[in-house]
C-alpha positions in Angstrom: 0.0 0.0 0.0 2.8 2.6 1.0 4.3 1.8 -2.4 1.2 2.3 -4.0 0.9 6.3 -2.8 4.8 7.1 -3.4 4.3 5.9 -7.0 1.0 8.3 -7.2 2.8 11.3 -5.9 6.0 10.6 -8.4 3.4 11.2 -11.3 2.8 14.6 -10.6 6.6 15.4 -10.0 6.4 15.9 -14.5 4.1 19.2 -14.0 6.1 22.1 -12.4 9.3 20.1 -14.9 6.7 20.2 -17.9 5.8 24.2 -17.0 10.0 25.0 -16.1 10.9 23.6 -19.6 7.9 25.7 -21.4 9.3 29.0 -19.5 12.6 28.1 -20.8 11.4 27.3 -24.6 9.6 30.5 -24.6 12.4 32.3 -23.5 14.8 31.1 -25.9 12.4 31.6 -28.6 11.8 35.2 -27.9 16.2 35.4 -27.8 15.9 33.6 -30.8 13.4 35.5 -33.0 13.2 38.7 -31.2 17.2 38.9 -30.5 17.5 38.2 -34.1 15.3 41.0 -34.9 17.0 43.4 -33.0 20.6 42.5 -34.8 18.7 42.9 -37.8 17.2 45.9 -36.7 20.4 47.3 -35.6 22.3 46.7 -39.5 19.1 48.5 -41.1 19.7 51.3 -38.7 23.3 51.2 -39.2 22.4 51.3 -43.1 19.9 54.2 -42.9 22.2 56.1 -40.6 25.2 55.1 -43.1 22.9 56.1 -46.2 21.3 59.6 -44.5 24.7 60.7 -43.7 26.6 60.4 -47.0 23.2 61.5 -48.5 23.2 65.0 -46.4 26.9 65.4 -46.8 26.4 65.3 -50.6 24.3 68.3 -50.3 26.3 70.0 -47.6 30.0 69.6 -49.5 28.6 70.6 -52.8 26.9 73.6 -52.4 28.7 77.4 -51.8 26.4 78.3 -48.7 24.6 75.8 -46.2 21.3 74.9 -47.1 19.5 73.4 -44.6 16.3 72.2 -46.3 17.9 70.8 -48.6 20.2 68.6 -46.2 17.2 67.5 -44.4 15.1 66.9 -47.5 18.1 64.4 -48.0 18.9 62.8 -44.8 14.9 62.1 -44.7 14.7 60.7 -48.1 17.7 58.1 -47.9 16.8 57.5 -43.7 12.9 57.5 -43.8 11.8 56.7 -47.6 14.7 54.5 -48.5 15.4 52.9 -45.5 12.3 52.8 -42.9 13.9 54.6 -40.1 10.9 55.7 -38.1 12.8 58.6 -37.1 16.1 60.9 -37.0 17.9 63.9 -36.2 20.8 65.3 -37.6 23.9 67.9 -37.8 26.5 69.7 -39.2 29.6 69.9 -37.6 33.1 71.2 -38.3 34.7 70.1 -34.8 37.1 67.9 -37.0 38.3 70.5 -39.7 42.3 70.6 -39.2 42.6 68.0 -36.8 41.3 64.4 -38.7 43.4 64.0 -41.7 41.4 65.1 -44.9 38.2 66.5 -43.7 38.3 70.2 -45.2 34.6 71.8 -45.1 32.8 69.5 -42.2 30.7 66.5 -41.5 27.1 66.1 -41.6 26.6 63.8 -38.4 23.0 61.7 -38.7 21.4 59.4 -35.9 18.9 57.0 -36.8 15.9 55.0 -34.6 14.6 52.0 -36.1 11.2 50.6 -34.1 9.4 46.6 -35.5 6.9 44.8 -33.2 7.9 42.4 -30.9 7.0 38.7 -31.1 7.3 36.4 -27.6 8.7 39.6 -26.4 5.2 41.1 -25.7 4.7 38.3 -22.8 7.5 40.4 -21.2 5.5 43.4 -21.6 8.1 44.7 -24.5 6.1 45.4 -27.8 8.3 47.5 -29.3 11.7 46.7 -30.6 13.9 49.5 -30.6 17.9 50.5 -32.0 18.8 53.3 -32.6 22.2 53.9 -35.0 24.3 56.8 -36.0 26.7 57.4 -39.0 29.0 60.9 -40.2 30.5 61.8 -43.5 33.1 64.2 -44.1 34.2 66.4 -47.1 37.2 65.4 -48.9 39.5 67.3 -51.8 40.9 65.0 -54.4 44.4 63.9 -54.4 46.0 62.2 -57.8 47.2 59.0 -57.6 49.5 59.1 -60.3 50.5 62.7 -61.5 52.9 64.2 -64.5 55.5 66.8 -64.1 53.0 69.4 -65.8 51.5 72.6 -63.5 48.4 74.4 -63.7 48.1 78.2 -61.7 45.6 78.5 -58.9 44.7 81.8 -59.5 41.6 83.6 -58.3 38.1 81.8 -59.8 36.5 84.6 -62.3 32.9 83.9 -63.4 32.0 80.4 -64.3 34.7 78.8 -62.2 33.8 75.5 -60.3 36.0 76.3 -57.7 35.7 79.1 -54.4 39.8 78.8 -54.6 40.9 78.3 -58.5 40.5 79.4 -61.5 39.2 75.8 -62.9 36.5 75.1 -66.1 36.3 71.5 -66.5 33.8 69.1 -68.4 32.1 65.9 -67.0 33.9 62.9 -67.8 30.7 61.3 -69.0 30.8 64.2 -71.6 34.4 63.1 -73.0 32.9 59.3 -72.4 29.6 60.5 -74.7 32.4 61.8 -77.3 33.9 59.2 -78.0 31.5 56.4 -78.3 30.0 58.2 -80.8 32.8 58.7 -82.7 34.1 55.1 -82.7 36.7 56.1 -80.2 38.7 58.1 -83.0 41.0 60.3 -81.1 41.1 62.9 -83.9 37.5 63.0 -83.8 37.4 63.3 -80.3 39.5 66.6 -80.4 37.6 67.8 -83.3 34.0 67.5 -81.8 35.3 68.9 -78.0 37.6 71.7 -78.9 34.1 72.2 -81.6 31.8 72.4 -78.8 34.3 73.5 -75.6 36.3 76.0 -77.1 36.4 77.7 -74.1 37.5 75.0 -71.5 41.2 73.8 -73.7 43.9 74.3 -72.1 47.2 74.4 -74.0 50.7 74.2 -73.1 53.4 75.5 -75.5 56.7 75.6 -76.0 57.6 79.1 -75.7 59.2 81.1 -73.4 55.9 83.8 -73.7 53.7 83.7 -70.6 50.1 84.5 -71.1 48.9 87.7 -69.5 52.4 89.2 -70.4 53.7 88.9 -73.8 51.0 86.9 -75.2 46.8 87.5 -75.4 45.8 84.0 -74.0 42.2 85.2 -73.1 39.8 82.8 -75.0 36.9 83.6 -72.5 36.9 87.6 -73.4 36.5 88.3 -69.5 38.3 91.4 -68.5 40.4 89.3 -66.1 42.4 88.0 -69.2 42.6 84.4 -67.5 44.8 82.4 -69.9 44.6 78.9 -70.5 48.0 78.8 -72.2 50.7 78.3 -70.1 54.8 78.6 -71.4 57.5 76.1 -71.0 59.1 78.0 -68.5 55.9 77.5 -66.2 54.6 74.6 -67.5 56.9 72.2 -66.3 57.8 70.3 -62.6 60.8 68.9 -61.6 58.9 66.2 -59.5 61.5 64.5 -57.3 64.6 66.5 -57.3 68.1 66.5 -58.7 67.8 66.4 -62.7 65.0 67.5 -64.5 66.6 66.2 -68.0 64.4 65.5 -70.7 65.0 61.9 -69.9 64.0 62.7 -66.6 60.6 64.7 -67.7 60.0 61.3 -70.4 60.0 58.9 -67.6 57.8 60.7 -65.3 55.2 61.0 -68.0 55.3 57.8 -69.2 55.8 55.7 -66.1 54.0 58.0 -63.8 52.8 56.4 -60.1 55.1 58.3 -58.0 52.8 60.3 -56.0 54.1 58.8 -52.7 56.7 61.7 -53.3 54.3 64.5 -54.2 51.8 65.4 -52.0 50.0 68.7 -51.3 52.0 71.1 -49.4 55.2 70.5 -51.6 57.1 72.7 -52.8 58.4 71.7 -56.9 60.8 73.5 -58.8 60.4 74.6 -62.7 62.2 72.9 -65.2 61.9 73.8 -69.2 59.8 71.2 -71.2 61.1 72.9 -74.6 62.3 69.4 -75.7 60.9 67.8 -78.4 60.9 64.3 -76.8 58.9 65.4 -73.9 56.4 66.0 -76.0 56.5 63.4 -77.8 56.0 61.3 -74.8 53.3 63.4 -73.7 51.3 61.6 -77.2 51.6 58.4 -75.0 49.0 59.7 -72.6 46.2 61.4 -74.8 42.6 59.7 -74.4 44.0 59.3 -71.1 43.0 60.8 -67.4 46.3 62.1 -66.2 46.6 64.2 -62.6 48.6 67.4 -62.7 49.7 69.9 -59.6 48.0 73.0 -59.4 50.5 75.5 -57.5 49.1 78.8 -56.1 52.3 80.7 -55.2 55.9 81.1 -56.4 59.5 81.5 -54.8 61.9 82.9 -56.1 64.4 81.7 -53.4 64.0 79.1 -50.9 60.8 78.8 -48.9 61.6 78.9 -45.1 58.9 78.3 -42.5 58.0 81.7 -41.6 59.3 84.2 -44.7 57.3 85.7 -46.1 57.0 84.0 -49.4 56.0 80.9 -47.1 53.1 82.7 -44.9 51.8 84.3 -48.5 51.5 80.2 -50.0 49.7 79.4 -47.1 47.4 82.7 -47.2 44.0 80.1 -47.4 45.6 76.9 -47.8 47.1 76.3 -44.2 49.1 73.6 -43.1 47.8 70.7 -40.9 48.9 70.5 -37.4 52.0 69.0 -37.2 52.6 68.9 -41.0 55.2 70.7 -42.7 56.1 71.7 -46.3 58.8 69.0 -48.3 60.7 71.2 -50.4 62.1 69.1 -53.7 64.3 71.8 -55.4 66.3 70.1 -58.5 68.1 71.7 -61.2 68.0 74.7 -61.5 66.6 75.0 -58.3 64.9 78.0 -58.0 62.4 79.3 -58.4 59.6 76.7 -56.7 55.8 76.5 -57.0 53.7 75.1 -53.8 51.8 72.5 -54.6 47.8 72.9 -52.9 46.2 70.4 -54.5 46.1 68.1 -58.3 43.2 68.3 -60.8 42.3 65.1 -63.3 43.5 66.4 -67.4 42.4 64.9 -70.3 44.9 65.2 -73.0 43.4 65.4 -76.4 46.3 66.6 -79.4 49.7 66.9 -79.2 51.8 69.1 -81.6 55.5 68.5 -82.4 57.3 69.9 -85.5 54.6 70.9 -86.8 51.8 67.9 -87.0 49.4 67.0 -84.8 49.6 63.5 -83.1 46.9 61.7 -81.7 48.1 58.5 -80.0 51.5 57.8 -82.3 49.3 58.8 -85.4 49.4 62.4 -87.1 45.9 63.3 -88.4 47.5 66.8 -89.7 49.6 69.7 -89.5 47.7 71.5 -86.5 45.9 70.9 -83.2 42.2 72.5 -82.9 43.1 74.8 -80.1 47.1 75.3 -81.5 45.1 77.3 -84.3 42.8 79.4 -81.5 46.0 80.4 -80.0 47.8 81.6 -83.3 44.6 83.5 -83.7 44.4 84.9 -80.6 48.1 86.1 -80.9 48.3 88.1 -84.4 51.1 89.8 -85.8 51.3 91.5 -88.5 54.8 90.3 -90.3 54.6 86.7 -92.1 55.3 83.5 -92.4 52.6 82.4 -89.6 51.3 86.2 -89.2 51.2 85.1 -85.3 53.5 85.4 -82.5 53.3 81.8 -82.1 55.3 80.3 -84.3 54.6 76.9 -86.6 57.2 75.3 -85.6 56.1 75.3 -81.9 55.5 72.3 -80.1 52.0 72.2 -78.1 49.9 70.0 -75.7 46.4 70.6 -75.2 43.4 68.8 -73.5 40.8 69.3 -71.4 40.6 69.3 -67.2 38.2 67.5 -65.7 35.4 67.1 -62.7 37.0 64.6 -60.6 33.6 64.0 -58.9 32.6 62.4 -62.2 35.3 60.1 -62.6 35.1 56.2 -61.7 35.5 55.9 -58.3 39.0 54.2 -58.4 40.7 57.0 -60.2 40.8 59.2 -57.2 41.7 59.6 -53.6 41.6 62.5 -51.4 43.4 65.4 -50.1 44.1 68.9 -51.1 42.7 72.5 -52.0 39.7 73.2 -52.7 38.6 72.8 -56.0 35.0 73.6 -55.3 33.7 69.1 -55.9 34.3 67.0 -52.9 34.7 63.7 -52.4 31.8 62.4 -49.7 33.3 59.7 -47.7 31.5 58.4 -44.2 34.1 59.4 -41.1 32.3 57.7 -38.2 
């Protein structure tokens, strides 16, 4: 009989282990399903926050005065619309300007809350799931990553420029893309039809010892500021490492390039004549090609030391990071030097030497487009070219480009400001 009753009671013993095992089944489900929504929850948010950010600091690095509206108009649009954020806030902050390497205009700083409805969570009395995310991207300038031993003048923007710094009219790269595929990638062609349509944005080099805006009328634009697009030998030309800039030198450089690990912004390059006929000639190696050149905003005539005044006038809205100082790669001759602020992308289109035009190793004729512009734009009055510029002169000329519309792997960033950013997410 006693047996009897102690097996009874042992039945029941499976309830409260029946009801333990339930609590801990439910438990683990809601881990399972609602924990896994929250991770979920917290890579949309991260991706809305991500999206909102880059999104607002498109609008904020691109335009010349801070538009609010329009920021928020984007940070809702890629956070709210394109992502199901159920809410956000945002900001614009320069805290990092001058102190986080690259950042040169501000961040736009976005935080995101992402809320789904709980499943075995509710039994907990939790029937929201909530994460919250936040995201921050930065304005960038554009450094090259490989550059040629040409220079272009930052001088100050007249009407139409791109840039609140430079002087800088360059065409969308899907332009020179549209160009050419519909002129079966003819490089002729492709000069023809831009210098036919762009007259105004060629710039030319020549090889002369005339400098535009002193011996020579280089103003194609007609503006009163006479900005010239030509630019002489003896300021075309970078010695880009130091020690010789022979022509052998100047050949390699442009047609091995990749040796911007020793030019960076804040150098300072000396000139170096590119009146040989085999530099240009190697220069024909790179037309149809996107090619990086420094742009220099100030000249030495001696050597640059931190604190003359030569120094404190190149760094008169282009100052030095903390900590950084300026490399100073004199060759031969040494002086004077240019300071390197930033490098803009350059199309090259023609190429003139001894008088024919060379497009890629093939001469099409006996003069570039914008070599003819330039012998118009010069007249004089005696013959046998009835210009100061002679035949005989050897010329490169091409066309800069907007490095916001190149592929993405052709740029990286640093610089001046050539009025287009680079939007890149900083936290």
């Amino acid at each position: 009989m006693d047996q009897i009753k102690i097996q009874h009671f042992e039945r029941g013993q499976i309830i409260p282990i029946v009801v333990v095992a339930l609590i801990i089944i439910m438990g683990m489900s809601a881990l399972i399903l609602d924990g896994g929504m929250l991770m979920l929850n917290r890579r949309s948010a991260q991706a809305a926050a991500d999206a909102g950010a880059l999104a607002g600091a498109r609008v904020f690095c691109n335009q010349s005065s801070q538009n609010n509206a329009a920021i928020e108009n984007a940070v809702h649009q890629y956070t709210v619309v394109e992502n199901n954020a159920s809410a956000f806030t945002w900001q614009v902050t320069t805290e990092n300007v001058g102190s986080s390497k690259g950042i040169v205009k501000g961040e736009v700083l976005v935080s995101v809350v992402m809320e789904e409805t709980s499943f075995f969570a509710r039994i907990f009395n939790q029937d929201t799931l909530t994460t919250q995310a936040t995201a921050g991207a930065g304005c960038f300038n554009h450094e090259a990553k490989t550059i040629l031993p040409l220079a272009y003048p930052c001088r100050a923007p007249v009407g139409g420029s791109v840039s609140g710094d430079c002087d800088y009219f360059p065409l969308e790269w899907s332009i020179i893309e549209s160009v050419a595929a519909n002129n079966n990638h003819d490089p002729k062609q492709i000069s023809d039809v831009l210098f036919s349509t762009y007259p105004d944005k060629i710039y030319i080099v020549l090889d002369s010892d005339n400098v535009c805006g002193e011996d020579m009328n280089c103003n194609f634009t007609g503006d009163d500021d006479g900005r010239y697009q030509l630019n002489s030998s003896a300021r075309g030309w970078l010695n880009l490492t130091g020690g010789s800039g022979s022509a052998n030198n100047l050949r390699n450089w442009i047609e091995i390039g990749g040796i911007s690990d020793q030019v960076k912004v804040h150098t300072w390059l000396s000139f170096v004549t590119g009146a040989k006929t085999g530099v240009f000639n190697a220069m024909d190696s790179r037309v149809n090609q996107i090619v990086w050149i420094p742009v220099f905003n100030w000249i030495c005539n001696d050597y640059p030391a931190p604190g003359s005044e030569c120094d404190i006038k190149a760094h008169e809205g282009f100052p030095l990071p903390a900590g950084k100082e300026c490399v100073v790669n004199t060759g031969s001759p040494a002086y004077p030097v240019a300071h390197v602020v930033t490098f803009a992308p350059f199309f090259p289109t023609c190429v003139q030497v001894n008088q024919k035009a060379y497009y890629n190793g093939i001469s099409y004729g006996n003069k570039c487009p914008g070599f003819e512009l330039a012998q118009q734009n010069n007249p004089h009055s005696q013959p046998p070219s009835y210009s100061t510029i002679k035949n005989n002169t050897n010329a490169l000329e091409g066309y800069f480009l907007i490095p916001d519309s190149l592929p993405g792997d052709s740029v990286g960033v640093g610089g001046a400001d050539l009025g287009i950013y680079i939007v890149s997410l900083t936290r």
